[in-house]
N, C-alpha and C positions, 0 to 999 in steps of 0.2 A: 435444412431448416432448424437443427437445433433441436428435435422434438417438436414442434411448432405446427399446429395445423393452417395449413395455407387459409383454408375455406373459413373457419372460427376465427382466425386474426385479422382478416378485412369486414366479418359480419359483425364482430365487437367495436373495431373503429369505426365502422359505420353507425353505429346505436349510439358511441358515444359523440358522434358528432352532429347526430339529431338531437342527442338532448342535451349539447351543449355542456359536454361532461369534459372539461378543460383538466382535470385533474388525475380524472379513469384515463384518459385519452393519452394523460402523457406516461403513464404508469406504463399503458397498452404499447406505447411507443421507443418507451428503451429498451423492448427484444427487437426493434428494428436496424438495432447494428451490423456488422457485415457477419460478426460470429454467430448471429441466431437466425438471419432470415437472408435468402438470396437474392440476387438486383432484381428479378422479377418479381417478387412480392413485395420487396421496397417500391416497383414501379406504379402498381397495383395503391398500394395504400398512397403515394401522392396522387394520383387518378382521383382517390376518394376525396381525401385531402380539401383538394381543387373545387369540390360541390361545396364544401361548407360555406359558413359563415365567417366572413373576416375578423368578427367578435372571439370566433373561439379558432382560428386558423395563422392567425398571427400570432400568437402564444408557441402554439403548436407546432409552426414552421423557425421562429428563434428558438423553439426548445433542440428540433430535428439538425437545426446548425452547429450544435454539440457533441451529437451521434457521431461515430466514427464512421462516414461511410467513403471507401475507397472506389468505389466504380464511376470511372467518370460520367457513363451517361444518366445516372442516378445522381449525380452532383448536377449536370447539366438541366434535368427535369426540376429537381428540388429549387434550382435559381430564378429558370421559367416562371415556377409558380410564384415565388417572392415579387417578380416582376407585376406577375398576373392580380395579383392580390392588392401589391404597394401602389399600383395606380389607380390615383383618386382617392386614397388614405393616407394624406404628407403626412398630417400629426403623427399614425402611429410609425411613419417612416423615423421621423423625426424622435421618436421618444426610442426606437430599438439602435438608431447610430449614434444615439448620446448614454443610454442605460444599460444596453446589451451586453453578452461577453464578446472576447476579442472578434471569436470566430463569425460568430453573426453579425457586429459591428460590421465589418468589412463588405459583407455581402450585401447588406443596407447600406451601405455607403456606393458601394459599386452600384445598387439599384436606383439610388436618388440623382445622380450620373446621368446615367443612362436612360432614365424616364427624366429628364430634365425635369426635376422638381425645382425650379427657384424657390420655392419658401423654404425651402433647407438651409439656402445658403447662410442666414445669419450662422445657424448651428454649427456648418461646415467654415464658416470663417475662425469661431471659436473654438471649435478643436483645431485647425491647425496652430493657434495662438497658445493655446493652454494646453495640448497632449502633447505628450512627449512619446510615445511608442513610434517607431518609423512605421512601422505596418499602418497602422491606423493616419499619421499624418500624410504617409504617401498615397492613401486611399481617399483620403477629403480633400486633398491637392487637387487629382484628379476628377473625384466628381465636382467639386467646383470648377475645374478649365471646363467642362461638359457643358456647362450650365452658360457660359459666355457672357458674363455680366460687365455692364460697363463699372470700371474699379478693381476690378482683379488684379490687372496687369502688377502693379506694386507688390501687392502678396508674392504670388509667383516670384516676379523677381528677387525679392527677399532671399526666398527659400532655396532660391536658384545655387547659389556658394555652399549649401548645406553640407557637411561632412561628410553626411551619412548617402551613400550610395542611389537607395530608393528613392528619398525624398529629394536629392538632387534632378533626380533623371522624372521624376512627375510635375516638380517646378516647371521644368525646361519642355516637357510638353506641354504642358497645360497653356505655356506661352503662347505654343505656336497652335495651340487651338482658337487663342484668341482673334487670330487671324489679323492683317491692316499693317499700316506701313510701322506703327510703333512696337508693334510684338516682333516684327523682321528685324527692328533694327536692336530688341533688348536680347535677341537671338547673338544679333552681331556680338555685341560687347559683351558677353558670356565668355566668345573665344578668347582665349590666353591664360583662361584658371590653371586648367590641368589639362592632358590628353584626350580624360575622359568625356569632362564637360566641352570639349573641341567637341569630341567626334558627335554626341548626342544635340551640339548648339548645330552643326553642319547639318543633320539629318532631318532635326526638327524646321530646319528654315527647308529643306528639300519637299517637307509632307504640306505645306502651305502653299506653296504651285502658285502663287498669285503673282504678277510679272515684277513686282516690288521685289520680293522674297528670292525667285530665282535671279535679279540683278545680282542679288546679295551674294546668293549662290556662287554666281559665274565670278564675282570678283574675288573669292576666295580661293580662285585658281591661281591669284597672286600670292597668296600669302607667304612671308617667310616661313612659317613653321608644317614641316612636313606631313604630319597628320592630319591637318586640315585640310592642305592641298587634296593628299589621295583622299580622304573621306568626300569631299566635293568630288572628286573627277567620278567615285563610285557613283553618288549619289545622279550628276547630270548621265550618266549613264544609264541607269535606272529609268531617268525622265523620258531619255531616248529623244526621239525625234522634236517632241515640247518643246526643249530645251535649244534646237538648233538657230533659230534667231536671235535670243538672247545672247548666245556664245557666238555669233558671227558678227553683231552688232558691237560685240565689244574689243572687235581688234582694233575697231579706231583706236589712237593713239596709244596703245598698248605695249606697255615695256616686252624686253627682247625672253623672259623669262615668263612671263603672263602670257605673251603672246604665244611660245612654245605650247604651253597646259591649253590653251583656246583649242588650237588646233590638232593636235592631240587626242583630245574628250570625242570633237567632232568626227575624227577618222574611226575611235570607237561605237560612235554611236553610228555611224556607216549610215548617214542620210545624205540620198543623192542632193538635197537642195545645198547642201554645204560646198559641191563643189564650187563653182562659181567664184564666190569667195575666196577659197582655198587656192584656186588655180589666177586668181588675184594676186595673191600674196608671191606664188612661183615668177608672174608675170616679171614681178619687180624684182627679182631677185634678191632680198634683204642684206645687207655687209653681215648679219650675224649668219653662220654655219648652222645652227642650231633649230633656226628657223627654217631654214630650205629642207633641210633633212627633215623635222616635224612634218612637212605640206608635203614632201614626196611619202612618207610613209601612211600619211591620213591616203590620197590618191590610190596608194596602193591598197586600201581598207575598202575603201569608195569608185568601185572602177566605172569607168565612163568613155568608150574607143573615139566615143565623137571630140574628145575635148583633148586626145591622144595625145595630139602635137605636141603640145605644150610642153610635154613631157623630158624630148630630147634634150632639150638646151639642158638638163642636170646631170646628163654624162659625161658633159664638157667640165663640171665645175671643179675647182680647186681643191676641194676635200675628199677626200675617197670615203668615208665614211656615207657624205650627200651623191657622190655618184651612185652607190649600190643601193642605198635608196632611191635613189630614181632607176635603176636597172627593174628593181624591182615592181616598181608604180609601173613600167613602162611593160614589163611581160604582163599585166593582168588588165592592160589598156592599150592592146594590138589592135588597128587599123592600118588602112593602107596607107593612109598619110603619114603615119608615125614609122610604117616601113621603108618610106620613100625617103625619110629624114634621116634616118635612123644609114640606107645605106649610103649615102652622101655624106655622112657625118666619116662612115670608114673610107670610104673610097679617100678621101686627104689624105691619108698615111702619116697624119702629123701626130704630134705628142699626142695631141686632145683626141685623135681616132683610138689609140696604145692605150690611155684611161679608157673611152670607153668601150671597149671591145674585151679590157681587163675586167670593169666594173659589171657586166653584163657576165664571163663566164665564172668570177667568182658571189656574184649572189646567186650563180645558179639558175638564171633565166630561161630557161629551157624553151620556150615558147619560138623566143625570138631565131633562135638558131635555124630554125626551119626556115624562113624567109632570108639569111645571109650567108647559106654555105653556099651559093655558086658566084660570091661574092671572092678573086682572088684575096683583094686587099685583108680581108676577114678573117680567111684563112692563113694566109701568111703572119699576120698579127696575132692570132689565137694560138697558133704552132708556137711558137715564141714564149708566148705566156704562159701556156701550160704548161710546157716542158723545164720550164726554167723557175717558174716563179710562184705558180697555184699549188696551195697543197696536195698531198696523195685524195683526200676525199673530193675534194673540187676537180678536181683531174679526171678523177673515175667516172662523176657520174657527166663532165663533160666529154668523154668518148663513150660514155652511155650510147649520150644522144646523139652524139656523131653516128653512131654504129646503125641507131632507127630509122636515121632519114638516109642512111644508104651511102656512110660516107664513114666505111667501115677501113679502106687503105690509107686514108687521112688518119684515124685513129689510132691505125697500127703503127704509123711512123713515130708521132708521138708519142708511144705505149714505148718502144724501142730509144727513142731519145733521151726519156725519163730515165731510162731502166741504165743508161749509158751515166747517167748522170749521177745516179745513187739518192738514195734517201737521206735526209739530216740525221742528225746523229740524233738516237733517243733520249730525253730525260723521262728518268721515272717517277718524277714529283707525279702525286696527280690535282687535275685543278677542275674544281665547278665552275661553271661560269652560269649566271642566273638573267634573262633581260626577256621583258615578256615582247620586243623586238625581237622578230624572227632573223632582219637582215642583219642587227648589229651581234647577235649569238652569231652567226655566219663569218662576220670580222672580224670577233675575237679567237673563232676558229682556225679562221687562216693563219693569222698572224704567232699563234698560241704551238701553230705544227709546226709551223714555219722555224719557229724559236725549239721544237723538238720534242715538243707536249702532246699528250693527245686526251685534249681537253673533255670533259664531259658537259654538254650544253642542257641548260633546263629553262625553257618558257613558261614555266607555272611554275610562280614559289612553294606553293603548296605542296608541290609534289618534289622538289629539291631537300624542302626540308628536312622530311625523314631520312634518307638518303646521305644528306648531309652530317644528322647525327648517328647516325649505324656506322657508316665507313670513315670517317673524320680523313678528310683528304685534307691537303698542305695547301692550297690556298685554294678562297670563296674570292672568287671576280661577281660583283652582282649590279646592278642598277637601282639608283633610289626610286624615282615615283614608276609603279609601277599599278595594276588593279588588283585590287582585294587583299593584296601585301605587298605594302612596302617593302623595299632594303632595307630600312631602320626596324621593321615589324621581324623579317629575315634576320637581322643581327641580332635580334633581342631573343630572338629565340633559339641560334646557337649559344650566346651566352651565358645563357642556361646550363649547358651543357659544359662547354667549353672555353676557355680565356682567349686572352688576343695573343697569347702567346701558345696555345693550342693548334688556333685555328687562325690564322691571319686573314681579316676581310677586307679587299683593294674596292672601294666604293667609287664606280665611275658615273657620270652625272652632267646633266648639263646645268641643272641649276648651282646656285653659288651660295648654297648651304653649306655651312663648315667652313665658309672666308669672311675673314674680316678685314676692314680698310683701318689704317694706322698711318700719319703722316703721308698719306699718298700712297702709300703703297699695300698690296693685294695677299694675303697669305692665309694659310690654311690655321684656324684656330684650333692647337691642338689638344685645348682643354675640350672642348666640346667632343672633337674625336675620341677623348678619352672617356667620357659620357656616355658615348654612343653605345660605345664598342668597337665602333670602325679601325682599323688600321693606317689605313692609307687614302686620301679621296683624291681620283686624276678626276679633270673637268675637261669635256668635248668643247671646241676637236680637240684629241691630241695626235702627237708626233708618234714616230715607229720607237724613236729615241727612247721616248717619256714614258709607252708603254713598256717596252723593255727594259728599261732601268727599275721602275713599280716594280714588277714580275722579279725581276733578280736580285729586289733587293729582298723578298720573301724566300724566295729556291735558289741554292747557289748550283753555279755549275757544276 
């Protein structure tokens, strides 16, 4: 305490706050800094404080706004009482966030806010017009969006463009405290300043929740620009299950790239009521690849055995990418009926059994296996497959599970036929590969041994990241939208570090980000890739070709 008698320095403030000694009191009050007296006798003397009169307490409390006090719940009590005092006293609200210093200003400002004082608001109109300090204008921003007056909307918007950081990002709330169809929509036209005022225009329409605002939301799942897209897909993620009518309402007439992000959000947000819908979309099979893969991998997020069936018909499809998304959706959506389908599909022995009997032991499906090893067809198809064409890890942990359900001389023949066959030759490039898709980290697996690699896979960017900059590996494989970091969020922040000629990034994607249309024809803009940072961008589906050609035109043999 400084010397300071605990007992004599609250009996003095208390004397002088009976006799209304505004001036002893504040004399009494600057050893109440953190260097002369401890939180406890700071907490003691606002206790007392708190008894007074607002005549000689409001002096006393702008004065205490000047003090240097570091503890926060001594700043949290001190604001209390500002509270406790400022309601029912606007005038001298009003005269401490027009005359005070900076530091009290703020806190009167935040107080008139949050005690909704409307007669402030002329005051707070005119400092945001006539102050220039950001502190102080991004503080009357806000306690004016508090206050919810009709006529605001205009200021805010104004201020929305502002240069300056704070006062941008209090604009653009204060908007969406206004709440109603005209704040969602000046939320909208925000988007396309900058990244920043995207992300914080996308958030602010998310905290509004009124079914106007989340439309707004959900169609910003179209958007061309990247960070808007993932800052929405976070954000209806967040809302969680709220959000799932809106985003199912809006696949009516939904482009093939919007519709992708629809369904998508919803396999994240894992509400059984989306099935339906979802298993809608599967029913009809879409001509886009992109789409049937999104609705098998949401299914596989959203499991449901009763709805199982439906499921088969994707191991039949054309794309191998869409089959182990459905291999997938289908192990974590095992019923009888979907077993019944499932072994009628192999018993054919046609091409379409070879896909899916492949696409089933290369995502790994483990589930399924139990119900079609007394299946010859099965077996004979899977010997085939693995021995010749599955990676060493797909392989292993396919005579795993051969070996648990008891079908361990099956396993051994093709442990022996592999072993006949020899491993690919090794490349010692090493490659990240980033997709918060568990089945397509799985296909670029395969296909990455396959070619001699032996890839290192990461489902959280987050956790890539560091990794990525500590060992600096010879090529980043990653996926654009993904949660919480993007690819472009992942590229920016090897960049950092590293050039494109450091580190080479092949950005695989289903949207058509980075193409641009010229006389008809479709190509990658490679000024923007050079913007980015990206390297290279293939777009889903692709070929074994396209991905191998990518990949070696980074690692030579």
């Amino acid at each position: 305490m400084g010397g300071i008698n605990a007992k004599e320095f609250i009996d003095e403030l208390i004397f002088c706050l009976k006799e209304e000694d505004v001036v002893k009191a504040k004399a009494l009050l600057q050893f109440a800094s953190d260097s002369d007296v401890d939180a406890d006798i700071q907490r003691k003397a606002l206790v007392e404080l708190a008894k007074g009169s607002e005549k000689i307490v409001f002096p006393l409390l702008e004065y205490l706004t000047r003090i240097d006090i570091s503890n926060p719940k001594v700043q949290d009590s001190l604001y209390e009482l500002i509270l406790d005092k400022a309601y029912g006293n606007t005038d001298l609200v009003i005269r401490y966030i027009t005359e005070n210093e900076k530091k009290g200003r703020l806190l009167f400002l935040k107080a008139a806010g949050e005690l909704l004082l409307k007669e402030t608001a002329p005051d707070l109109i005119k400092i945001i017009i006539e102050d220039r300090d950001p502190d102080i204008l991004a503080a009357a921003i806000t306690a004016l969006g508090k206050l919810r007056l009709p006529g605001s909307l205009p200021i805010f918007s104004k201020m929305a463009p502002h240069p300056d950081r704070k006062i941008r990002q209090a604009a653009i709330l204060a908007v969406s405290e206004q709440g109603g169809n005209d704040a969602a929509d000046r939320l909208a036209e925000f988007i396309g300043q900058d990244e920043e005022s995207n992300k914080l225009a996308v958030e602010a329409l998310s905290e509004m929740q009124d079914l106007y605002a989340l439309d707004k939301l959900t169609a910003l799942l179209g958007s061309p620009l990247t960070n808007v897209r993932d800052t929405a897909i976070d954000q209806l993620m967040k809302l969680g299950t709220k959000a799932t009518p809106v985003l199912t309402r809006a696949f009516q007439n939904a482009e093939a790239d919007y519709l992708v992000h629809l369904v998508t959000t919803l396999g994240y947000i894992g509400d059984p009521a989306a099935i339906s819908p979802i298993l809608d979309i599967i029913n009809t099979q879409p001509s886009d690849p992109n789409i049937r893969q999104a609705a098998y991998e949401a299914m596989e997020r959203i499991p449901s055995p009763k709805t199982a069936i439906s499921l088969v018909h994707g191991l039949q499809d054309p794309v191998e990418s869409v089959r182990m998304s459905a291999a997938r959706a289908i192990d974590r959506n095992l019923s009888k009926a979907l077993v019944a389908g499932l072994r009628n599909v192999v018993r054919e022995g046609s091409e379409d059994s070879k896909n899916a009997v492949a696409a089933l032991i290369d995502s790994e499906a483990g589930n399924i296996f139990n119900f079609l090893a007394e299946e010859e067809s099965f077996l004979e198809i899977a010997k085939t497959h693995v021995s010749t064409k599955a990676d060493p890890s797909t392989r292993k942990a396919f005579l795993k599970q051969m070996g648990i359900i008891g079908r361990k001389e099956f396993a051994e023949s093709i442990e022996n036929e592999a072993t006949e066959k020899g491993e690919p030759e090794t490349r010692t490039a090493r490659i990240f590969v980033v997709d918060d898709s568990k089945m397509m980290l799985k296909l670029y697996q395969n296909k990455l041994t396959a070619m001699g690699f032996k890839p290192l896979p990461f489902d959280r960017p987050e956790e890539a990241i560091p990794r990525i900059l500590q060992e600096r590996p010879d090529l980043v494989i990653t996926d654009l939208n993904m949660p919480n970091i993007s690819g472009l969020e992942l590229t920016r922040e090897i960049r950092k570090k590293f050039s494109r000629q450091d580190i080479p990034i092949l950005m695989i994607t289903t949207q058509s980000d980075f193409v641009e249309e010229k006389d008809g024809d479709i190509r990658v803009n490679d000024t923007v890739l050079t913007k980015s940072g990206i390297n290279q961008v293939l777009h889903k589906p692709f070929t074994d070709d396209a991905f191998h050609k990518a990949v070696n035109s980074f690692i030579k043999p």
